[in-house]
C-alpha positions as CSV (number, residue, x, y, z in Angstrom):
1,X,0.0,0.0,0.0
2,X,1.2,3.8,-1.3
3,X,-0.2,7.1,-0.4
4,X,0.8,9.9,-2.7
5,X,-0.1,13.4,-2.5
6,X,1.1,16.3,-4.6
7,X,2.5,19.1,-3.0
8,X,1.5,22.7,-3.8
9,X,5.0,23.1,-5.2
10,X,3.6,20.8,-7.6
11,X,6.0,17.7,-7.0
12,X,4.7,14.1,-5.6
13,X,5.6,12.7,-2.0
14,X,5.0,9.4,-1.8
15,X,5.5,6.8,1.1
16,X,4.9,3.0,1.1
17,X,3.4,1.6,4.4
18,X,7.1,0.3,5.4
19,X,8.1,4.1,4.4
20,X,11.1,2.3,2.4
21,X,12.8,4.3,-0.3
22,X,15.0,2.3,-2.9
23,X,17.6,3.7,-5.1
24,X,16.1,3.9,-8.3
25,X,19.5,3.0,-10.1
26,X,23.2,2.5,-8.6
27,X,24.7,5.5,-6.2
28,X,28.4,5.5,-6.1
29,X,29.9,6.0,-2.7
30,X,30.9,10.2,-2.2
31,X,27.1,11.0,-4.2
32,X,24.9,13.6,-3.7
33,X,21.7,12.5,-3.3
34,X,19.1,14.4,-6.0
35,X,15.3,13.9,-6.4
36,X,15.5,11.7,-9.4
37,X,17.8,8.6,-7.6
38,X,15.2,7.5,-5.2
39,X,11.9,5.4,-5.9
40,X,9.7,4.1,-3.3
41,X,9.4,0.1,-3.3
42,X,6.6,0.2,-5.7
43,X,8.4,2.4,-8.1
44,X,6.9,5.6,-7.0
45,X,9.4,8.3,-7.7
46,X,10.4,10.3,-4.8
47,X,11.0,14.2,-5.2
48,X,10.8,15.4,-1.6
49,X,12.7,13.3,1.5
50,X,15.1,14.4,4.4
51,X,17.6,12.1,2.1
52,X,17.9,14.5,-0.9
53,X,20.9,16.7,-0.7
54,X,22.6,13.7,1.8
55,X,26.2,12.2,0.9
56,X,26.0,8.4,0.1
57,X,28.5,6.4,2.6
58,X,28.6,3.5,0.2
59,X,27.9,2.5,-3.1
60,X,24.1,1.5,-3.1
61,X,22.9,-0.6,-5.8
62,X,19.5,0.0,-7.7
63,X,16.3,-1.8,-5.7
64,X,18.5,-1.0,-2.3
65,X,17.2,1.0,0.2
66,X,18.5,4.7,1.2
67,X,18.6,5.5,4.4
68,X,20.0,7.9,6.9
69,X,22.2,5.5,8.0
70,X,24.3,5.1,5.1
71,X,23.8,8.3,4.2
72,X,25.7,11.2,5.8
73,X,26.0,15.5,5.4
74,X,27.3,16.4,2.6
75,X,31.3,16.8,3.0
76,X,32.3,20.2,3.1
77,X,35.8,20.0,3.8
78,X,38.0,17.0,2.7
79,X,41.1,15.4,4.4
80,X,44.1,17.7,3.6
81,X,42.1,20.5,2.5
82,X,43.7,23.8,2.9
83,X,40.9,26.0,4.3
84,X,40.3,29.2,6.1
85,X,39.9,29.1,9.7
86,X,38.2,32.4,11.5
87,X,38.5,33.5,15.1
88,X,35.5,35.4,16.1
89,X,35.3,37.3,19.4
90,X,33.0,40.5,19.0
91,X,34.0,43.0,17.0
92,X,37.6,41.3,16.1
93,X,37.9,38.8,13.3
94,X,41.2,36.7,12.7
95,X,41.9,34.6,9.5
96,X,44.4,32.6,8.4
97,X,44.5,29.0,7.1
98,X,44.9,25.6,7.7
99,X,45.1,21.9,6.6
100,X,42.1,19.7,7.4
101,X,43.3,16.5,9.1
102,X,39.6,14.9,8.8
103,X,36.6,15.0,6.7
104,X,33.3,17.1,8.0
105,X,30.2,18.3,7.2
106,X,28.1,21.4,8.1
107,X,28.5,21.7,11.8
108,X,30.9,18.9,12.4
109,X,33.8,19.9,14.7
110,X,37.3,19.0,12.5
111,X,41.0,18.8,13.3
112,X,43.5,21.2,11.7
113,X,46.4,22.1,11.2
114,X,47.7,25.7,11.0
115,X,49.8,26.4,8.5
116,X,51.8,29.3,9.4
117,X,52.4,27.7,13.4
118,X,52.0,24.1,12.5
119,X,49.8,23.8,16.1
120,X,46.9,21.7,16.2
121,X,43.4,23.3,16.3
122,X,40.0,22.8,16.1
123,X,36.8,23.8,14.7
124,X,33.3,24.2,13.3
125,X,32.7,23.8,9.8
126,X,30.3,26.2,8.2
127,X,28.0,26.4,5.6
128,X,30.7,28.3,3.0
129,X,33.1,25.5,3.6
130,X,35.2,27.6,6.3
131,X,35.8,26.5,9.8
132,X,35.2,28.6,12.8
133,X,37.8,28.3,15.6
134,X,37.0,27.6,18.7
C-alpha cells in the first residue's frame, strides 16, 4: 500500500506503508543524493525526503534501500584541504588558514592544522566550507 499526494510546489511525495525508499538505479559512494535517484518500493518516484541533498557512505545498488544510515551531510571539507579558519570574538575577526586532518560536514567539529604555526586546532565547519575556531 502507497499514499501519494502532490505538493503545492507541484511535485509528488510518496510513502509506502514500510516508508522504504530504494535507489532507483546504482549510487556510487561520495554521491549527492538528487530527487530523481530515489523510488519508493513500488516504483513511485520520490522528489521530496530528508535524504535529498545527503552524501551516500557506500555504493548502493539500484532496488537497495537509502537511508539515513548510510547516508551522511554532505562533506564540506576533505582530508588535507587547505581551508580558512576564522576566530571570532565580538567585533575582532582573525583569519588565516589551515590543513584539514579529517573530513566534515556542516556543523561537524574537525582537526586542523595551521599552516603558518604548525599547532593543532579545532573547529566548526560552516556552511561556505570555512571553519570557525573555537
Amino acid at each position: 500500500m502507497s499514499i501519494v499526494a502532490t505538493l503545492a510546489s507541484g511535485f509528488m511525495l510518496a510513502l509506502t506503508a514500510s516508508g522504504a525508499v530504494v535507489a532507483e538505479d546504482v549510487i556510487r559512494s561520495g554521491e549527492v543524493i538528487t530527487p530523481g535517484m530515489l523510488i519508493t518500493e513500488d516504483g513511485t518516484p520520490v522528489f521530496d525526503s530528508p535524504l535529498i541533498g545527503r552524501e551516500v557512505r557506500r555504493t548502493v545498488y539500484a532496488g537497495r534501500e537509502v537511508s539515513m544510515e548510510n547516508t551522511q551531510s554532505q562533506r564540506l571539507v576533505t582530508r588535507n584541504q587547505v581551508v580558512t579558519v576564522k576566530y571570532i570574538r565580538g567585533g575582532l575577526e582573525i583569519s588565516t588558514t589551515a590543513r584539514a586532518m579529517e573530513e566534515g560536514g556542516l556543523n561537524d567539529t574537525v582537526s586542523l592544522i595551521n599552516t603558518n604555526s604548525r599547532k593543532m586546532v579545532s573547529g566548526v565547519v560552516q556552511s561556505g566550507g570555512w571553519v570557525l575556531a573555537q
